[in-house]
PyMOL CGO cylinders between C-alpha atoms (Angstrom):
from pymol import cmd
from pymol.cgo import CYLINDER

trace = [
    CYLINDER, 49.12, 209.66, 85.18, 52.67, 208.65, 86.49, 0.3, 1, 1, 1, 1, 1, 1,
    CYLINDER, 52.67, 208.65, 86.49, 55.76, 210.06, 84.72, 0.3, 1, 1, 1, 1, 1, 1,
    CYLINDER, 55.76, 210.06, 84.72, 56.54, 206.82, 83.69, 0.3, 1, 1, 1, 1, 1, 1,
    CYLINDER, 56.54, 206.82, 83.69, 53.27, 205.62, 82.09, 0.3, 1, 1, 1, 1, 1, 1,
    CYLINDER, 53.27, 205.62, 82.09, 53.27, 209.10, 80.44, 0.3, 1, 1, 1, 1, 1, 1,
    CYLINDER, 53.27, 209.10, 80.44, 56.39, 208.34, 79.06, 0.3, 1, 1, 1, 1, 1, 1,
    CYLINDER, 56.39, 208.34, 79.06, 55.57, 204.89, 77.91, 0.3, 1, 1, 1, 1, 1, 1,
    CYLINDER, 55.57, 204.89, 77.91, 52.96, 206.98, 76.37, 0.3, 1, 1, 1, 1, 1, 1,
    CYLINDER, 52.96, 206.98, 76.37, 54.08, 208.81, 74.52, 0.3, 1, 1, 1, 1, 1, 1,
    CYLINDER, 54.08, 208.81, 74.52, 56.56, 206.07, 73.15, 0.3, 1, 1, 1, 1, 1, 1,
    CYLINDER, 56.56, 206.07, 73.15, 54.01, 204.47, 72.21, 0.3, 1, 1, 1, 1, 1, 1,
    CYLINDER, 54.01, 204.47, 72.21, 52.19, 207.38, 69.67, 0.3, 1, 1, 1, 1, 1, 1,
    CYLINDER, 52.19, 207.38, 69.67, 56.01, 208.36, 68.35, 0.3, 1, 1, 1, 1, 1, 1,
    CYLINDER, 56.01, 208.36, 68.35, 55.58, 203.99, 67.32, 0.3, 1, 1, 1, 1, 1, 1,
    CYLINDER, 55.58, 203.99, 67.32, 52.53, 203.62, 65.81, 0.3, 1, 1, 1, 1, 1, 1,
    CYLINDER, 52.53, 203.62, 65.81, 53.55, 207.23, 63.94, 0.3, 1, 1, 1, 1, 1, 1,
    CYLINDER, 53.55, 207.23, 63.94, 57.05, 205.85, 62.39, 0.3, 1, 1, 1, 1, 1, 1,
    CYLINDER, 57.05, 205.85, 62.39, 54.85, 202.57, 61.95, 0.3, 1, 1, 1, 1, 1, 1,
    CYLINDER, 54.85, 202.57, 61.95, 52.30, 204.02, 59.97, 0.3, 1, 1, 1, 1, 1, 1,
    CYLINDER, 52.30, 204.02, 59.97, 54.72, 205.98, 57.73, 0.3, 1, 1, 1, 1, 1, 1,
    CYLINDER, 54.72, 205.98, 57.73, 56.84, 202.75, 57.45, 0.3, 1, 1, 1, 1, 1, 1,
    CYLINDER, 56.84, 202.75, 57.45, 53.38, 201.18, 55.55, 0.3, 1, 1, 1, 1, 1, 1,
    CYLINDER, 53.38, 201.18, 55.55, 53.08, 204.24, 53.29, 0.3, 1, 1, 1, 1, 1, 1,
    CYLINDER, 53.08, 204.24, 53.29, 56.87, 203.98, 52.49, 0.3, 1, 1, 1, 1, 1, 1,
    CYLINDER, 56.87, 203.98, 52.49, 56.75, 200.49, 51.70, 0.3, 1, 1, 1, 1, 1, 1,
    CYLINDER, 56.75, 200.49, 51.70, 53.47, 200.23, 49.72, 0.3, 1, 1, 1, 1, 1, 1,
    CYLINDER, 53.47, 200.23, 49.72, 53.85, 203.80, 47.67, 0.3, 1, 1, 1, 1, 1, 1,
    CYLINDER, 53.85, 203.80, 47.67, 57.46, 205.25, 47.79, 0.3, 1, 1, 1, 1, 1, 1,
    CYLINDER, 57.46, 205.25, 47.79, 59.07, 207.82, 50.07, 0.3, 1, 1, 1, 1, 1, 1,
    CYLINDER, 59.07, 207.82, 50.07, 57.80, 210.24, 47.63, 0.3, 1, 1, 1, 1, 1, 1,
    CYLINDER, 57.80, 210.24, 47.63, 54.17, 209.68, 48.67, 0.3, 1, 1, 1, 1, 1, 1,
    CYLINDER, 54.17, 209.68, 48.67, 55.04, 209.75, 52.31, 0.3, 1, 1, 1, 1, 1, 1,
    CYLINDER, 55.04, 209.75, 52.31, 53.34, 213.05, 53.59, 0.3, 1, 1, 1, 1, 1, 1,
    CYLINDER, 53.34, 213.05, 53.59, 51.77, 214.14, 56.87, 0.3, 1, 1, 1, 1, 1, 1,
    CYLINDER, 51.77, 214.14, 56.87, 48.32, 214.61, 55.83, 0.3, 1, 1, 1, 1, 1, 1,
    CYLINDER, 48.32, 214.61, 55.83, 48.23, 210.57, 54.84, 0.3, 1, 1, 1, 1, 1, 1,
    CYLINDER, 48.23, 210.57, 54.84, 49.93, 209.96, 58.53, 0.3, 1, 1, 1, 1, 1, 1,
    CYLINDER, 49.93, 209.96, 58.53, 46.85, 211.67, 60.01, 0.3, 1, 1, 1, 1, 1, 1,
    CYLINDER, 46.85, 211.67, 60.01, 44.52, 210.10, 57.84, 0.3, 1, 1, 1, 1, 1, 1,
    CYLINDER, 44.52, 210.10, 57.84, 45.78, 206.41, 58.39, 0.3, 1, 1, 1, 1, 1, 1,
    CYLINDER, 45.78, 206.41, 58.39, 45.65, 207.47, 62.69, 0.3, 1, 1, 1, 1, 1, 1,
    CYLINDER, 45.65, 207.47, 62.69, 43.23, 210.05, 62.71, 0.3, 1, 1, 1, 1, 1, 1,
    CYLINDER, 43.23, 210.05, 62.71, 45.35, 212.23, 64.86, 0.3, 1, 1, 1, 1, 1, 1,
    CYLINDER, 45.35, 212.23, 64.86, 45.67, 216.01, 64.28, 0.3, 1, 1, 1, 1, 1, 1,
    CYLINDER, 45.67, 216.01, 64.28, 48.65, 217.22, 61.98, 0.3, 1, 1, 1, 1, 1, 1,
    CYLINDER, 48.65, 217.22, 61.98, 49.43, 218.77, 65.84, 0.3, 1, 1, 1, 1, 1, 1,
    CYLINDER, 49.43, 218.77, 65.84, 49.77, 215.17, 67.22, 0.3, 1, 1, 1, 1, 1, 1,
    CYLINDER, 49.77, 215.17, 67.22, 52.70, 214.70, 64.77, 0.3, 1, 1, 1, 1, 1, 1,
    CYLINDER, 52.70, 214.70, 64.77, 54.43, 217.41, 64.88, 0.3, 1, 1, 1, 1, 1, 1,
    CYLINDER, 54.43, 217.41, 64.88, 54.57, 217.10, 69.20, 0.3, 1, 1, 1, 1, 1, 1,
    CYLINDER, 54.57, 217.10, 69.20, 56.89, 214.23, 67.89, 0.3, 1, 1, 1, 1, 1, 1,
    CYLINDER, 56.89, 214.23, 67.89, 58.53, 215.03, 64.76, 0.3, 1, 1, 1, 1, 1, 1,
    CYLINDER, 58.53, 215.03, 64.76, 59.80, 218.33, 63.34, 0.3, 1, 1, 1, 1, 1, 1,
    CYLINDER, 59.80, 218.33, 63.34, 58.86, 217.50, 59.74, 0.3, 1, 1, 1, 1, 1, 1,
    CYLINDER, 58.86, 217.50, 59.74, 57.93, 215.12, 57.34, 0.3, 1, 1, 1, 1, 1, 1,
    CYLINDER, 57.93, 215.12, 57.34, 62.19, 214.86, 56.57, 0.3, 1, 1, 1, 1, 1, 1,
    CYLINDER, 62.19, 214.86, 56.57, 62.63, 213.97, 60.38, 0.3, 1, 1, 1, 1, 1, 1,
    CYLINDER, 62.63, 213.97, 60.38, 60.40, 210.77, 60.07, 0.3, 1, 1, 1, 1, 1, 1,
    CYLINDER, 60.40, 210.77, 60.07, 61.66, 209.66, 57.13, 0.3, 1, 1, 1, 1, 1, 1,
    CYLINDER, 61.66, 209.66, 57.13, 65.78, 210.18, 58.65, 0.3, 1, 1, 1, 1, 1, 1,
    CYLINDER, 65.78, 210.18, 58.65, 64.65, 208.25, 61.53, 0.3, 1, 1, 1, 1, 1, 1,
    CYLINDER, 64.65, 208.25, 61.53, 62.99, 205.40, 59.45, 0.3, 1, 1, 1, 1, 1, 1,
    CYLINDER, 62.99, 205.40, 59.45, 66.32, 205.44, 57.75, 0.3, 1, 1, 1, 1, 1, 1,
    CYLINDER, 66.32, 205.44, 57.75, 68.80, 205.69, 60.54, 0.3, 1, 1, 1, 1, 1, 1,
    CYLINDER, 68.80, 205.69, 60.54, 65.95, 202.52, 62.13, 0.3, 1, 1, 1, 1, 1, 1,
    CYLINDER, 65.95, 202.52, 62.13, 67.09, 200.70, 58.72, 0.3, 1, 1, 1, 1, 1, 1,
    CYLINDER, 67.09, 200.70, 58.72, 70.79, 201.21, 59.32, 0.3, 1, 1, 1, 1, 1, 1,
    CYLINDER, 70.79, 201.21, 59.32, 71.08, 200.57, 62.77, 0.3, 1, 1, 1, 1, 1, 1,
    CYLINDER, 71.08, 200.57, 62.77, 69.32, 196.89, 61.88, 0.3, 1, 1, 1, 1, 1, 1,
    CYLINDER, 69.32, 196.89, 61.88, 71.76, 195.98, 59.36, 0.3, 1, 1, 1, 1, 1, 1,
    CYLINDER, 71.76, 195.98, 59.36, 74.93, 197.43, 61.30, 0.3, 1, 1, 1, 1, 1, 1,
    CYLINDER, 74.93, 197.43, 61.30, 74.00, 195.24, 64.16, 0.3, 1, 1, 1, 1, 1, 1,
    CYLINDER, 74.00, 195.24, 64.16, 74.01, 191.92, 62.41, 0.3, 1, 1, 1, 1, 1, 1,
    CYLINDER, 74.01, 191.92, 62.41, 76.67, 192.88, 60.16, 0.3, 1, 1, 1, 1, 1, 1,
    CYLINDER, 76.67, 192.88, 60.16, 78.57, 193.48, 63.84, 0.3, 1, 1, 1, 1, 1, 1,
    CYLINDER, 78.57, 193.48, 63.84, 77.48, 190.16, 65.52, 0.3, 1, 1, 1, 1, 1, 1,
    CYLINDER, 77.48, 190.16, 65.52, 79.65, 188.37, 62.57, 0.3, 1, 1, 1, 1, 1, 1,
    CYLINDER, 79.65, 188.37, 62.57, 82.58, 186.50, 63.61, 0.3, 1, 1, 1, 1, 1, 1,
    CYLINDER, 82.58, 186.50, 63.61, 86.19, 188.43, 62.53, 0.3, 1, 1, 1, 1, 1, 1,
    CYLINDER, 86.19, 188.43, 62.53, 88.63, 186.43, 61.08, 0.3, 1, 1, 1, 1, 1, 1,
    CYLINDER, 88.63, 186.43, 61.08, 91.87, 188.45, 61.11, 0.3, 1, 1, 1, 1, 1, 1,
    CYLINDER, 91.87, 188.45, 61.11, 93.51, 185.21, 59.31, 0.3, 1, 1, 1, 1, 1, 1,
    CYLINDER, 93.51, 185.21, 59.31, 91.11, 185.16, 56.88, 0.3, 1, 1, 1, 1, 1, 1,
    CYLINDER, 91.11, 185.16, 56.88, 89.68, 188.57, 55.16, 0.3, 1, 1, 1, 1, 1, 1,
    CYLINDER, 89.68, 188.57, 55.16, 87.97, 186.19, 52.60, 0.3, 1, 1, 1, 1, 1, 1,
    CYLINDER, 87.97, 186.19, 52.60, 85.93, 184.65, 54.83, 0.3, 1, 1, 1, 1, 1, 1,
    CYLINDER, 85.93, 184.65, 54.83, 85.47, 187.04, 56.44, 0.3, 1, 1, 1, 1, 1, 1,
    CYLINDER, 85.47, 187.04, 56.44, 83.90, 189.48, 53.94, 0.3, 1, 1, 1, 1, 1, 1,
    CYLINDER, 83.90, 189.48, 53.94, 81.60, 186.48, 53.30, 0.3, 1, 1, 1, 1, 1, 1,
    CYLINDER, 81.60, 186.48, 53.30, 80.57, 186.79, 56.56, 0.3, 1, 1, 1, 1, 1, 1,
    CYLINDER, 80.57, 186.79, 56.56, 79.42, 190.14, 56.60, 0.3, 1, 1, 1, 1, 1, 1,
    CYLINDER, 79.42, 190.14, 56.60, 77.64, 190.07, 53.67, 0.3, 1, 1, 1, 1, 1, 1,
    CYLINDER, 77.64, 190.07, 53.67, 76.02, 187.19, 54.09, 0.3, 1, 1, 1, 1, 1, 1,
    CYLINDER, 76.02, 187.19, 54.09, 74.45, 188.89, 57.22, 0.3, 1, 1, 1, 1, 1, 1,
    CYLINDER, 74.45, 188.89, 57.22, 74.25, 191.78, 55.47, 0.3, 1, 1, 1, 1, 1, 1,
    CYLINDER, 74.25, 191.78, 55.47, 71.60, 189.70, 53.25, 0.3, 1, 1, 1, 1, 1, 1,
    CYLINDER, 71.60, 189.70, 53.25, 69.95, 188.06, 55.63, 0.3, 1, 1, 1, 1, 1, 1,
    CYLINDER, 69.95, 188.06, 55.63, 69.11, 191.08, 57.42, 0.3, 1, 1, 1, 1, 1, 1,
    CYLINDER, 69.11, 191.08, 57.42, 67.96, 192.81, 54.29, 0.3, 1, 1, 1, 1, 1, 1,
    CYLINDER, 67.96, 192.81, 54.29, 65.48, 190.12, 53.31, 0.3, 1, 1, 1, 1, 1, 1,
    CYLINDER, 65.48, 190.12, 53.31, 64.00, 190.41, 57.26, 0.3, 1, 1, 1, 1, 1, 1,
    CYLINDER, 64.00, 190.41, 57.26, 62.16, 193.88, 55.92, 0.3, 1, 1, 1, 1, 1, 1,
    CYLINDER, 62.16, 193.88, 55.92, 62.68, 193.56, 52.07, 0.3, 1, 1, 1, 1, 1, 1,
    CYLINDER, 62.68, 193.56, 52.07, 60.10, 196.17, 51.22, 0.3, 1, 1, 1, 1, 1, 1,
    CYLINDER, 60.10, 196.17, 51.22, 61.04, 198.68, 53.27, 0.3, 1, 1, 1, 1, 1, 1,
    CYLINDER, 61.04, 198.68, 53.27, 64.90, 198.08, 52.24, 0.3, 1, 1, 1, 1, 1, 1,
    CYLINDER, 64.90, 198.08, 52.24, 63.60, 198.40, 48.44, 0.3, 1, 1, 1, 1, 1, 1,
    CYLINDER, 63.60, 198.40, 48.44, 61.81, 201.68, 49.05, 0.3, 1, 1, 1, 1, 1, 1,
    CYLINDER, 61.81, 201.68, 49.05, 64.56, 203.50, 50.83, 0.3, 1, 1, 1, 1, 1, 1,
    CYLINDER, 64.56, 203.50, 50.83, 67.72, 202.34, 48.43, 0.3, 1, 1, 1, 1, 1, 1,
    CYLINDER, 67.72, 202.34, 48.43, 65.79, 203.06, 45.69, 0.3, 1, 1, 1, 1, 1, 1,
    CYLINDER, 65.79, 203.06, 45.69, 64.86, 206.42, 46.79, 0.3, 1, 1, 1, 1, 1, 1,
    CYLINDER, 64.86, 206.42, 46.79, 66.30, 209.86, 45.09, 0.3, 1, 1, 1, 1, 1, 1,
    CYLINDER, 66.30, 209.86, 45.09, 64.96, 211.58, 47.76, 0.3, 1, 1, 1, 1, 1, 1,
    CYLINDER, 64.96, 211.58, 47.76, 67.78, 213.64, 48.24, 0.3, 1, 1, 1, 1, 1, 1,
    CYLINDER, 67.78, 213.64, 48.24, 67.79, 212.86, 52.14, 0.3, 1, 1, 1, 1, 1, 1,
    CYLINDER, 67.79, 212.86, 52.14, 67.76, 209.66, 51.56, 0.3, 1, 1, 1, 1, 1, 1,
    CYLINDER, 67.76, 209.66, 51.56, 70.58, 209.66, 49.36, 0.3, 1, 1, 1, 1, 1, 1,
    CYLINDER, 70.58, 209.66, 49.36, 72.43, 211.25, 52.02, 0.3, 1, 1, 1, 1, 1, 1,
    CYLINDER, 72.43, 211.25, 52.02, 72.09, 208.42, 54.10, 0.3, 1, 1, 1, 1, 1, 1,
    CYLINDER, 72.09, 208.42, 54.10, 72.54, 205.68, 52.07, 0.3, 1, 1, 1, 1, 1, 1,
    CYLINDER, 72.54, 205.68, 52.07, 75.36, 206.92, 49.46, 0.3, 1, 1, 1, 1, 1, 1,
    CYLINDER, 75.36, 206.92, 49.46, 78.35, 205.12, 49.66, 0.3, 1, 1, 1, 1, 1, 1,
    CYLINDER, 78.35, 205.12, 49.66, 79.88, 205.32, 46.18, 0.3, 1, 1, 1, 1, 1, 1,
    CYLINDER, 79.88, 205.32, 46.18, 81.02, 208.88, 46.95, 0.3, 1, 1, 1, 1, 1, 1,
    CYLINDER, 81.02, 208.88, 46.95, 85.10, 209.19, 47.48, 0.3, 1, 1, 1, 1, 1, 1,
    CYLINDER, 85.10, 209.19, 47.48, 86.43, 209.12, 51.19, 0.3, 1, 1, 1, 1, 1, 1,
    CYLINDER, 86.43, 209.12, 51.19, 83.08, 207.31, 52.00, 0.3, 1, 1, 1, 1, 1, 1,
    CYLINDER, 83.08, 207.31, 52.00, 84.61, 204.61, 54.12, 0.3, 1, 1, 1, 1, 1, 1,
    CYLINDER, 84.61, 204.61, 54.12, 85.63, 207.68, 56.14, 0.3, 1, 1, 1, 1, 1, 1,
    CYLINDER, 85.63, 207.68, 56.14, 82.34, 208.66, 57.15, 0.3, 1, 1, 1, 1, 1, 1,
    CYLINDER, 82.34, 208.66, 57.15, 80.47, 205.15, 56.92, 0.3, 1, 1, 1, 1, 1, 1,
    CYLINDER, 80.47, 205.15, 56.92, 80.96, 202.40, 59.53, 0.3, 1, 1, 1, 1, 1, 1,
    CYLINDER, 80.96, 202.40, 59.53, 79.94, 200.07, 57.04, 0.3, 1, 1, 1, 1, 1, 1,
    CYLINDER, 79.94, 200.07, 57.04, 82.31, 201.18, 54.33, 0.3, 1, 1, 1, 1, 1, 1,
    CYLINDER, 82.31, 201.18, 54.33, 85.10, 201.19, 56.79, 0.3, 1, 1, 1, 1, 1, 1,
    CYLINDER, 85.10, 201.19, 56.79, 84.54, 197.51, 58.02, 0.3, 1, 1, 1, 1, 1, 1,
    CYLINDER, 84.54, 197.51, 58.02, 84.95, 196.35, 54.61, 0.3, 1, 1, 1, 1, 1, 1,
    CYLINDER, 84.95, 196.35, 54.61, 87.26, 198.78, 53.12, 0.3, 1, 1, 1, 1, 1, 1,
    CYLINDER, 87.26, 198.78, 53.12, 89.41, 197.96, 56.58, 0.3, 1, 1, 1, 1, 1, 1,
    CYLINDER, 89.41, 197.96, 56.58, 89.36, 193.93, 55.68, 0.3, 1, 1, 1, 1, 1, 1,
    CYLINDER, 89.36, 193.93, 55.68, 90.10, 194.70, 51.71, 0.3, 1, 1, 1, 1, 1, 1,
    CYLINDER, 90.10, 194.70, 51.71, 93.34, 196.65, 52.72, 0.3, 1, 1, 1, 1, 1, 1,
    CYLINDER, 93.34, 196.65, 52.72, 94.62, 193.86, 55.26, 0.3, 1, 1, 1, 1, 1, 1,
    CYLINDER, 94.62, 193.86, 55.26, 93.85, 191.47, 52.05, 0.3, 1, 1, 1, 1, 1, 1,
    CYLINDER, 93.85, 191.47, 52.05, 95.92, 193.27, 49.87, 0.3, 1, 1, 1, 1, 1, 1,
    CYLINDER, 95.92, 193.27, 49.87, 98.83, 193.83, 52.75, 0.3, 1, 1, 1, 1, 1, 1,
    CYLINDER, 98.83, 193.83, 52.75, 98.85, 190.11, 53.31, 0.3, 1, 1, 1, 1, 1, 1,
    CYLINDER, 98.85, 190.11, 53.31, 98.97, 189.71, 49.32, 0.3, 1, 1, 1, 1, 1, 1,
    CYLINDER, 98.97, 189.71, 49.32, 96.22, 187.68, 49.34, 0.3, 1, 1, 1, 1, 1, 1,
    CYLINDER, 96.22, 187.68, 49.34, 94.04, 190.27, 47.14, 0.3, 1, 1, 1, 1, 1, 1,
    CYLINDER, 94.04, 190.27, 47.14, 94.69, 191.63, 43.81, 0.3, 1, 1, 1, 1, 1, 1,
    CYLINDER, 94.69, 191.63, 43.81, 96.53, 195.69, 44.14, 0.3, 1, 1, 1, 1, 1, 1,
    CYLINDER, 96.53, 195.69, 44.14, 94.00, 197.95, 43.55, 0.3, 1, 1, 1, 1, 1, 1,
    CYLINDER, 94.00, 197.95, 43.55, 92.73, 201.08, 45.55, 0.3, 1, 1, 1, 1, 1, 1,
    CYLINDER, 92.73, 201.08, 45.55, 90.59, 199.36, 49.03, 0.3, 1, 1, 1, 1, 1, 1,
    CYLINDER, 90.59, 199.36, 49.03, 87.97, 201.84, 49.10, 0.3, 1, 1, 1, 1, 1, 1,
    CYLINDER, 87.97, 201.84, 49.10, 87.00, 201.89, 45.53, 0.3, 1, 1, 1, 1, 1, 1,
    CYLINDER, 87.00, 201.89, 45.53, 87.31, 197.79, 45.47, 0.3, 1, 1, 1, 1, 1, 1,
    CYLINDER, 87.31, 197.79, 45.47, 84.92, 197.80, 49.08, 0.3, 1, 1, 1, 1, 1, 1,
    CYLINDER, 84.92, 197.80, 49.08, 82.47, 200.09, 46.17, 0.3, 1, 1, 1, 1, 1, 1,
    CYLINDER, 82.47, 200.09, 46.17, 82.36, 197.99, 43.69, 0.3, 1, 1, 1, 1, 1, 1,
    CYLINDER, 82.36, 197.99, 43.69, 81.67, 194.29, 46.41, 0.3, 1, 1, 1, 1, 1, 1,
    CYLINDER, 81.67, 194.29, 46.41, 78.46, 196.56, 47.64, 0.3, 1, 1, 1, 1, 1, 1,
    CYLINDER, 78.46, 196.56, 47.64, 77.39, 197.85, 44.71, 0.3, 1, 1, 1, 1, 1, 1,
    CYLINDER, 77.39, 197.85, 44.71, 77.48, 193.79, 43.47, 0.3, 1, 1, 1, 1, 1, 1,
    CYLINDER, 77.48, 193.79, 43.47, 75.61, 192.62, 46.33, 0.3, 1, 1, 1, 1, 1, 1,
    CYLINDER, 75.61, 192.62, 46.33, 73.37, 195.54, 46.37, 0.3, 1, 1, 1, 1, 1, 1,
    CYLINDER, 73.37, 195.54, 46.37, 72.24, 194.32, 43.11, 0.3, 1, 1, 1, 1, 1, 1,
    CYLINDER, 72.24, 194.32, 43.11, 71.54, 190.62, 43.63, 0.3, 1, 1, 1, 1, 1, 1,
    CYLINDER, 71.54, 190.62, 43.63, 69.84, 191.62, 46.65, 0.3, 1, 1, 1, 1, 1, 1,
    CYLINDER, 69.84, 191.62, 46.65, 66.96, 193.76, 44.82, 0.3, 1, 1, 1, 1, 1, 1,
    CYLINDER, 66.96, 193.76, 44.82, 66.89, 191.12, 42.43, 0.3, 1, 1, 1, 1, 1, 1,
    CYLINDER, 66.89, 191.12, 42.43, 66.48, 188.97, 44.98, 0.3, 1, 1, 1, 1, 1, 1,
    CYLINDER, 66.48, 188.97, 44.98, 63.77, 191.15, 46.46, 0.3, 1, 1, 1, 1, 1, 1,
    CYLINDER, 63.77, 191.15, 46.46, 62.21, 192.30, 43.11, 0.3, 1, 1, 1, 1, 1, 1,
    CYLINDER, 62.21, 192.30, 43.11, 61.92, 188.17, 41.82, 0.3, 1, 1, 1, 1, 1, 1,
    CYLINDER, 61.92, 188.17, 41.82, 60.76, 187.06, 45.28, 0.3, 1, 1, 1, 1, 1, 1,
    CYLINDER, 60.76, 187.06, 45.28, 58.76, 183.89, 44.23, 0.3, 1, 1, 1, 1, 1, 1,
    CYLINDER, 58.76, 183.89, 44.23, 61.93, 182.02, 42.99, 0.3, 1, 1, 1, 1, 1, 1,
    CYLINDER, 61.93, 182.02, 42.99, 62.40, 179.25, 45.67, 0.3, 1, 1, 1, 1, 1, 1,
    CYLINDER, 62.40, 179.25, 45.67, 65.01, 179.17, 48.80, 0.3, 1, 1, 1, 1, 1, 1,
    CYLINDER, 65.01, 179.17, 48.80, 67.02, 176.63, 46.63, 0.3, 1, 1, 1, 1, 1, 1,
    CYLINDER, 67.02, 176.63, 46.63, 67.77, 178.29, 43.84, 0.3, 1, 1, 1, 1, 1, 1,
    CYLINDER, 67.77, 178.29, 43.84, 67.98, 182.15, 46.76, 0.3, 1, 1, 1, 1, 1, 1,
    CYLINDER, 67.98, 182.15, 46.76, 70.54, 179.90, 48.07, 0.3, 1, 1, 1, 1, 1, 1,
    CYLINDER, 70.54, 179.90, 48.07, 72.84, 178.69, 44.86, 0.3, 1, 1, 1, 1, 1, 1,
    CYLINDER, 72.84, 178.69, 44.86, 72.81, 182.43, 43.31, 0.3, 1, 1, 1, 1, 1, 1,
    CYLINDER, 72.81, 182.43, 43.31, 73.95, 183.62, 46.61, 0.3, 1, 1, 1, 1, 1, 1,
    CYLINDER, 73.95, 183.62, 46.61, 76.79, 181.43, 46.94, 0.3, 1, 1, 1, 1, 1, 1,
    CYLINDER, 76.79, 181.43, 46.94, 77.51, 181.82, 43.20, 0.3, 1, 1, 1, 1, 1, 1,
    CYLINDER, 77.51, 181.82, 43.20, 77.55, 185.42, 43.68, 0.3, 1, 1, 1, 1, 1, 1,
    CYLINDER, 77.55, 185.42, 43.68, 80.49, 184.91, 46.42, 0.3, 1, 1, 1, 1, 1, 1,
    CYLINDER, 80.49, 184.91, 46.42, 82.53, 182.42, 44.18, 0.3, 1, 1, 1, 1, 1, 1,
    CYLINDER, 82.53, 182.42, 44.18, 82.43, 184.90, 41.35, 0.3, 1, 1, 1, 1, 1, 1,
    CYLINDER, 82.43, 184.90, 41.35, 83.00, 187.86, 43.44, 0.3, 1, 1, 1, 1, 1, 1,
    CYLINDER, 83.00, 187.86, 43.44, 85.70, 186.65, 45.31, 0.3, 1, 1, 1, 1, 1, 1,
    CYLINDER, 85.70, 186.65, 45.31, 87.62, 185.11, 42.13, 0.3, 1, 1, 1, 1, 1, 1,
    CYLINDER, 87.62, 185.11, 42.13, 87.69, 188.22, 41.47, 0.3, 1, 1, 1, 1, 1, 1,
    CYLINDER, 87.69, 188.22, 41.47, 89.89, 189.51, 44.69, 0.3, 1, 1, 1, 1, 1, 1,
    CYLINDER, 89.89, 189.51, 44.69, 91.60, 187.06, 44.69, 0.3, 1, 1, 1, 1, 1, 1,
    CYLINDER, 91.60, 187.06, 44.69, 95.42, 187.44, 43.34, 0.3, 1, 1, 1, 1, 1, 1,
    CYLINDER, 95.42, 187.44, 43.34, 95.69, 185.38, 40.24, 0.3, 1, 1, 1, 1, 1, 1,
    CYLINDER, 95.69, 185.38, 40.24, 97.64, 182.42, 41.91, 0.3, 1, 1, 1, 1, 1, 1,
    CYLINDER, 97.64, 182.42, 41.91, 95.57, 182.37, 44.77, 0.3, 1, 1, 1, 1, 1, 1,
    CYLINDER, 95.57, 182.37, 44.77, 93.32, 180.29, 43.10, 0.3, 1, 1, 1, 1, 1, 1,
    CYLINDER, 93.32, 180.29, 43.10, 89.86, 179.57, 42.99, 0.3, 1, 1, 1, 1, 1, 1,
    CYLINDER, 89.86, 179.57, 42.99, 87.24, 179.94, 45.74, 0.3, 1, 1, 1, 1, 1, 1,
]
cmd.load_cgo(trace, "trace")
């Protein structure tokens, strides 16, 4: 076998490995995630796995960093609006959303994880977050330019750029949780969830959204 059909390979094992512990994530928990089930599900040897992963805590991280890496790129392919850190904001997160409801299961099982390396991943309501987090920075970055250009209320960036996520975070379980509600009505909470939110930047005479 060539090196590079060997290589193709074994990309394709490490796949169907992260694949199959993917479908145990989604339909039991990362709790249940173990690699006994993994070998079950492929009927490889516990030996198989371990050629490509260290641990059970390996797959999971890389499932994880998978998850990130998805929503960081379309969160990136939004348009910036230096003029216009309202908009803007709106832009990521509505990205942000769409990208989330693309794997909503998986998304569910991870953020609602207390696997503790989970949690390491995903936490961003810890101080100095936006230090360590590119997505914390982004909108912790765009809060402070608000507030500079007196178009946002004073308050502390980081702790503001919390307190948007943790709001979306929460209409976007729901959203995931109550999934037979039609694209309509997906739609008008959505955009009421932006007019209420962002009222709520907004310096008092700025107005309404």
């Amino acid at each position: 076998m060539s090196r590079e059909r060997q290589l193709k390979k074994q990309e394709e094992i490490r796949n169907k490995i992260l694949n199959i512990a993917k479908k145990i994530i989604t339909e039991k928990g990362v709790e249940h995630l173990s690699i006994r089930k993994i070998t079950n599900e492929l009927d490889y040897s516990p030996g198989i796995i371990y050629h490509y992963f260290k641990d059970k805590n390996e797959i999971i991280e890389t499932l994880a960093k998978d998850g990130y890496m998805k929503i960081l790129s379309a969160i990136s392919k939004t348009k910036r609006d230096v003029n216009d850190p309202l908009m803007e904001i709106k832009s990521i997160f509505q990205a942000y959303i769409n990208a989330v409801l693309d794997y909503p299961e998986e998304y569910k099982a991870f953020m609602l994880s207390n696997d503790p390396n989970i949690i390491e991943k995903t936490t961003v309501l810890e101080k100095g977050i936006s230090k360590r987090s590119k997505t914390m920075s982004l909108l912790t970055e765009i809060i402070q330019r608000g507030i500079d250009e007196g178009q946002f209320q004073d308050n502390d960036a980081e702790l503001t750029a919390q307190i948007v996520w943790s709001s979306a975070f929460g209409l976007v379980i729901r959203l995931i949780i109550e999934n037979k509600i039609g694209n309509d009505q997906k739609e008008k909470l959505i955009q009421k969830h932006f007019e209420i939110l962002f009222n709520g930047l907004l310096k008092k005479e700025g107005g309404s959204v």
